[in-house]
C-alpha positions in Angstrom: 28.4 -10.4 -24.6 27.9 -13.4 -22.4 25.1 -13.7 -20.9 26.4 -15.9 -17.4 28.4 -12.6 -16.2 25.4 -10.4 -16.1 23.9 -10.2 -12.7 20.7 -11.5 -11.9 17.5 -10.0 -10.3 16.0 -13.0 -8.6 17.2 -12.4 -5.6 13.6 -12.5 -3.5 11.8 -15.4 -1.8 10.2 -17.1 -5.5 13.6 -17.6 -6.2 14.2 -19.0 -2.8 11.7 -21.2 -3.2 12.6 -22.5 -7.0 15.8 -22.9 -5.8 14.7 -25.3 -2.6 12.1 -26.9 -4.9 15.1 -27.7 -7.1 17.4 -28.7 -4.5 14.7 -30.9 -3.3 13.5 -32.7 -6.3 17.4 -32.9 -7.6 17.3 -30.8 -10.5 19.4 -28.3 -9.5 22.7 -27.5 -11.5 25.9 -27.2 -9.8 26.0 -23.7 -10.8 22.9 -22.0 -9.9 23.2 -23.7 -6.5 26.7 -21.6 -5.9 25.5 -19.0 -7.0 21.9 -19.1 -4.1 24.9 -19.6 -1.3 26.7 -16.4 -2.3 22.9 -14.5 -2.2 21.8 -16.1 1.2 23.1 -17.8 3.9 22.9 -21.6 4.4 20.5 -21.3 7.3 17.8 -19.5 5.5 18.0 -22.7 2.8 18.4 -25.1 5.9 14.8 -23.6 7.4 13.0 -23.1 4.0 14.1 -27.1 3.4 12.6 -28.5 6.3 9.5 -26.5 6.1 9.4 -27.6 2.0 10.2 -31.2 3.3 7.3 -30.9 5.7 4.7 -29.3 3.5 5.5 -32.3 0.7 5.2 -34.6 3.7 1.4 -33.5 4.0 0.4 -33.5 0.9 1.4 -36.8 0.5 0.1 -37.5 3.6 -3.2 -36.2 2.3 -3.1 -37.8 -1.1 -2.5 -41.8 0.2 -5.4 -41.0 2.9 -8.0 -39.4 0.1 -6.8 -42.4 -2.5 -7.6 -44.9 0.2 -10.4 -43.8 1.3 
């Protein structure tokens, strides 16, 4: 039996988000980033991105003001 032709349940937003988390920190096979774009369309990983890029933005944000301070 092999295991990569069984479907997959994660089809719901934490697998959205591992997926952008992924994406974002480069850790993201080939494969598994196929298979997201057949699931959802590009837009919903487009907005989920910038919002991920933003939030990461903050807390660095945060983290450089609360070290120097």
């Amino acid at each position: 039996m092999n295991i990569m032709s069984e479907p997959t349940k994660e089809t719901g937003f934490f697998s959205m988000v591992k997926s952008i988390l992924g994406a974002l920190f480069g850790i993201q096979t080939r494969q598994n980033q196929e298979k997201d774009f057949q699931k959802r369309k590009p837009t919903d990983f487009i907005i989920a991105g910038i919002i991920a890029i933003f939030i990461l933005l903050i807390a660095m944000i945060l983290i450089v003001h609360s070290v120097l301070s």
